[in-house]
C-alpha positions as CSV (number, residue, x, y, z in Angstrom):
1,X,129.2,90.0,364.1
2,X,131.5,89.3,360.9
3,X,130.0,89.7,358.1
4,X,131.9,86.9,355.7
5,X,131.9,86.3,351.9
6,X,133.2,83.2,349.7
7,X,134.6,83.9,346.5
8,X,133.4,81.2,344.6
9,X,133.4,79.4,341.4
10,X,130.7,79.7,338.5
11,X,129.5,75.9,339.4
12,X,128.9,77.4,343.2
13,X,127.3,80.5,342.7
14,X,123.9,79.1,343.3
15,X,124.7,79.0,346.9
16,X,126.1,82.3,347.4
17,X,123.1,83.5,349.1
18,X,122.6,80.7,351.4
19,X,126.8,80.4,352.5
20,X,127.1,84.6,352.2
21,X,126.4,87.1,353.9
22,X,127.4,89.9,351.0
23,X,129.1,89.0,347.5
24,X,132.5,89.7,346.9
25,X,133.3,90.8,343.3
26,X,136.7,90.7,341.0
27,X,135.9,92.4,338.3
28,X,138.2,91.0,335.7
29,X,135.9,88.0,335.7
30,X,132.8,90.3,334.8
31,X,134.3,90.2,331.3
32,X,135.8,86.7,331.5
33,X,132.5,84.7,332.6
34,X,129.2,85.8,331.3
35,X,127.4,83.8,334.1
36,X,129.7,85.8,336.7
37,X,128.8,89.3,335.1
38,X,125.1,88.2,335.3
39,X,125.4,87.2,338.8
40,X,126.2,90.1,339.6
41,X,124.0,92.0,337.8
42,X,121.2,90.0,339.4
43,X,122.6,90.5,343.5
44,X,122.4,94.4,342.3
45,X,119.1,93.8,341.3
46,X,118.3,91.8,344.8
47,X,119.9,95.0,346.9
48,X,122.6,92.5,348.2
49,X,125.3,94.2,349.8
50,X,128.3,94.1,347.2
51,X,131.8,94.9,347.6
52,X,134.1,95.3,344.4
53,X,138.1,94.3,344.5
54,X,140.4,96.2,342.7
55,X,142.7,93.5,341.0
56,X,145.5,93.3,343.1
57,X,146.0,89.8,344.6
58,X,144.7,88.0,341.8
59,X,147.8,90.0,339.3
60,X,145.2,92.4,337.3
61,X,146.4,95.4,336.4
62,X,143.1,97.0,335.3
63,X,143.0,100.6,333.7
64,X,141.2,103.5,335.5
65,X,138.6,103.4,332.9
66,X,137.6,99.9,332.8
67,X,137.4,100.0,337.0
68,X,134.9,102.9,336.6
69,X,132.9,101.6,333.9
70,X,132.7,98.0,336.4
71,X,131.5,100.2,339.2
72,X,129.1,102.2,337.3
73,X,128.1,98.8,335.9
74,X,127.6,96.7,339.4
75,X,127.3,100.3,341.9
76,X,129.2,97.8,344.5
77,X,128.6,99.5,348.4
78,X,132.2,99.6,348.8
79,X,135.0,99.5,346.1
80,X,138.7,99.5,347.3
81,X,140.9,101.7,345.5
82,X,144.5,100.3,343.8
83,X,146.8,100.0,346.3
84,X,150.4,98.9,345.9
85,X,151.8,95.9,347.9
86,X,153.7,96.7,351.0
87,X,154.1,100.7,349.6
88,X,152.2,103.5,351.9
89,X,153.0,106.2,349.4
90,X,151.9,104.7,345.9
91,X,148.7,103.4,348.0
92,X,148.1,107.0,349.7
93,X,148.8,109.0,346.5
94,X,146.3,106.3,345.1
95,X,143.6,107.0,347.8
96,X,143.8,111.0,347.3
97,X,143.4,110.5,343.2
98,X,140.2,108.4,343.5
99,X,138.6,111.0,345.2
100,X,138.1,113.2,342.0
101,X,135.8,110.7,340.5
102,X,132.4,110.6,340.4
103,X,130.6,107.4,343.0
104,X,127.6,105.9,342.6
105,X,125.4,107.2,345.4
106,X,125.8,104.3,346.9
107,X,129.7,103.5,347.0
108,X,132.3,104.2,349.9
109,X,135.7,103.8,348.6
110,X,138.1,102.0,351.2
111,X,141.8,101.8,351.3
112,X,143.5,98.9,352.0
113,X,146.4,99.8,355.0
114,X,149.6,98.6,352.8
115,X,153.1,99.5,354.4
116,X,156.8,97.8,354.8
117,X,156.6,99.0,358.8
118,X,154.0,99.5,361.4
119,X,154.2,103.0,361.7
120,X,153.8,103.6,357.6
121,X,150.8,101.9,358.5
122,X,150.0,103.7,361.2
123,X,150.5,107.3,359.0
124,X,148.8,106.0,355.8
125,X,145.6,105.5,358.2
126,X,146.2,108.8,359.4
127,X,146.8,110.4,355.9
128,X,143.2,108.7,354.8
129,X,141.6,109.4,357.5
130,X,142.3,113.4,357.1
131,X,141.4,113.0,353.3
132,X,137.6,111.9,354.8
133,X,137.8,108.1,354.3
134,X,136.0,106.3,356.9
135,X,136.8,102.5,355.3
136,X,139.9,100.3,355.6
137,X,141.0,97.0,355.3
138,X,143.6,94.8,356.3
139,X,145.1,92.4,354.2
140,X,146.6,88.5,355.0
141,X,150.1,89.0,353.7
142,X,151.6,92.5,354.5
143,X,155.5,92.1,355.0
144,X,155.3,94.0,358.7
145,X,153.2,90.4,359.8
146,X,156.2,88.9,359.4
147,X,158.3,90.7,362.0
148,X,155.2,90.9,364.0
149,X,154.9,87.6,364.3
150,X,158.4,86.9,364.9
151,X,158.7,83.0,364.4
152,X,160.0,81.2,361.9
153,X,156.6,79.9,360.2
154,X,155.6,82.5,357.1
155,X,152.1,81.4,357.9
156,X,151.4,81.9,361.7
157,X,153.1,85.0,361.2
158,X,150.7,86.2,358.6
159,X,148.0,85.5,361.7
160,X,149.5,86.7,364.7
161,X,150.9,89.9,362.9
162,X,147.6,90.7,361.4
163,X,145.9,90.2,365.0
164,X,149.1,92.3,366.5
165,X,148.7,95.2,364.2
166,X,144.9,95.5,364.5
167,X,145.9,95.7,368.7
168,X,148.2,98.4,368.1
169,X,146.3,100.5,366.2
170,X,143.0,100.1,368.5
171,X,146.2,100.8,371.3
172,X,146.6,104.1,369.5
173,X,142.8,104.9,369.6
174,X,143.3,105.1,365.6
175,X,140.2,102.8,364.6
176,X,137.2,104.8,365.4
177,X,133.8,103.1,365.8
178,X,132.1,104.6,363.1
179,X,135.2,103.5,360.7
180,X,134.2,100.0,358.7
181,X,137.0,97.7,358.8
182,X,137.2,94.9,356.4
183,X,139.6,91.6,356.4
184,X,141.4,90.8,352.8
185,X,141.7,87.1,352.7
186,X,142.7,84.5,355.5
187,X,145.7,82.6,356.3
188,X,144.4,80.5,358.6
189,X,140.9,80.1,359.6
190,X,141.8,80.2,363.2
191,X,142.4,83.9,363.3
192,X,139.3,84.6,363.2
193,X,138.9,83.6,366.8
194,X,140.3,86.9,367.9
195,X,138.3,89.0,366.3
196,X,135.5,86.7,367.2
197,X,136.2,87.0,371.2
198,X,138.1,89.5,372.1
199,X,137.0,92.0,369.2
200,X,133.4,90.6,368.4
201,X,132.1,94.4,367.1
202,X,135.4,95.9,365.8
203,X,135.8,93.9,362.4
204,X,132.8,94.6,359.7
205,X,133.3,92.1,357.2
206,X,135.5,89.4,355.6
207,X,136.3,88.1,352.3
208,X,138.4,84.7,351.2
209,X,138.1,81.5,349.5
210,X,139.9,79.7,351.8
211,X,137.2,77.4,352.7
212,X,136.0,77.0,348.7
213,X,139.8,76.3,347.7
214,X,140.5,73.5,350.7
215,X,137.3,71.3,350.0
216,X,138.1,71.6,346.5
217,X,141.5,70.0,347.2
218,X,139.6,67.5,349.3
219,X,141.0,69.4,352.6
220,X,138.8,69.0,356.0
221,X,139.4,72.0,358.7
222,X,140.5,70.6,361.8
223,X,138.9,72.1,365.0
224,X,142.1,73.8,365.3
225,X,142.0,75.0,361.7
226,X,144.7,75.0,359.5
227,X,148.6,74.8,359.8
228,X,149.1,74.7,356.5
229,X,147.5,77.0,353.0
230,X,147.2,75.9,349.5
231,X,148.7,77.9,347.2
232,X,145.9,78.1,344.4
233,X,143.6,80.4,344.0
234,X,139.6,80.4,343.7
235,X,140.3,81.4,339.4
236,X,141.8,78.1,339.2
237,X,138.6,76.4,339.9
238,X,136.4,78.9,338.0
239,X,135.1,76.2,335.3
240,X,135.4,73.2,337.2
241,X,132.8,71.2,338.4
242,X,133.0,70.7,341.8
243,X,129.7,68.5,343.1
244,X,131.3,66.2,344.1
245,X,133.4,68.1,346.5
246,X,130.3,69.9,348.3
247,X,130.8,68.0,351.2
248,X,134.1,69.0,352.0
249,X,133.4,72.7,351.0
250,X,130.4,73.0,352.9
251,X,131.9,71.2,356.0
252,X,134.6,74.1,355.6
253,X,132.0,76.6,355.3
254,X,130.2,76.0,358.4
255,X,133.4,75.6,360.3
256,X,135.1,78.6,359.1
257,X,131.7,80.6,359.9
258,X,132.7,79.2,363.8
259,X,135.6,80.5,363.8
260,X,134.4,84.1,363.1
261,X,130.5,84.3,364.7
262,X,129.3,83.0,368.2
């Protein structure tokens, strides 16, 4: 089963452990929001399962330092090293230097499989996999999804090409069963379908605010899903209170949950 985490704003965190399975953490909020850092500070202290971002999507360019001093801070179960959009050879280069430092007993480092063509995916796995990582994630937006996919929508590409790669690679017996494979955001909730039914014990876990962002906007999942993505991200909505859109977000919640669990 999918494990599946909501990043969500400070007036939502209450509910992280009733609409969560793990937590999800950015760690440029741990400094920006006192009540985020506390959080999670708190799940650490509640043994919830915790895995730390490394900046990327949300435009952070955090030093070395300061990404050590958050992990020795929350000891997340999995942090994901700094990987370069769409580059294999920053991102490998970047998976080989993390391994000098010193973990928290408890933290796996993962890479997240970045490339401009299949097959630079395909060696960056193999590249990682020889340096002893066993964790790897996928993200929503690589550039290959999009000749994948091969239509003209930017979006159902960003599906279909994530589904597609994920094929090829199990195709090439690359994904092992003791590997942990995590999904970086969501395009559309519908994807999740695959991986649901066809898949249902190959993907460990998923992360987006998808769900959060859309009832925020006042946007209802269909039973299809979605066919179209708003652009803002889950920052945006950080201070706002948002009561008054629980019923839309929590419809989302529940019906993004069906897309991804039986």
């Amino acid at each position: 089963m999918i494990k599946i985490s909501h990043e969500l704003p400070l007036s939502l965190l209450e509910y992280s452990m009733d609409w969560n399975d793990y937590e999800y953490c950015l760690p440029h909020l741990l400094d920006k929001h006192a009540d985020y850092r506390q959080y999670f500070l708190d799940a650490r202290e509640r043994d919830r399962f915790i895995i730390m971002d490394n900046g990327l999507f949300e435009g952070v360019t955090h030093t070395t330092q300061d990404l050590l001093d958050k992990i020795d801070l929350i000891k997340p179960d999995i942090f994901i090293v700094p990987d370069e959009w769409n580059d294999s050879a920053i991102t490998a280069k970047n998976a080989k230097h993390w391994l000098q430092y010193k973990m928290p007993m408890r933290t796996k480092l993962m890479v997240v499989l970045q490339g401009k063509t299949v097959s630079d995916i395909h060696l960056l796995y193999k590249q990682c996999i020889d340096l002893g990582y066993t964790h790897f994630a996928f993200n929503h937006s690589s550039v290959v999804y999009q000749e994948l996919g091969g239509s003209e929508n930017a979006l159902a590409n960003q599906s279909v090409g994530r589904v597609l790669l994920v094929q090829y690679l199990l195709s090439q017996n690359i994904i092992k069963e003791h590997h942990y494979i995590h999904l970086l955001g969501a395009s559309t909730p519908q994807e999740f379908t695959f991986y649901r039914d066809a898949v249902p014990n190959l993907i460990n876990s998923v992360d987006t605010s998808n769900p959060i962002i859309c009832g925020a906007l006042g946007i209802k999942y269909t039973e299809f899903g979605l066919l179209e993505k708003p652009k803002e991200k889950i920052e945006e909505f950080m201070e706002e209170n948002l009561d008054s859109k629980l019923e839309d977000i929590i419809f989302n919640v529940n019906k993004f949950k069906e897309f991804c669990q039986k």
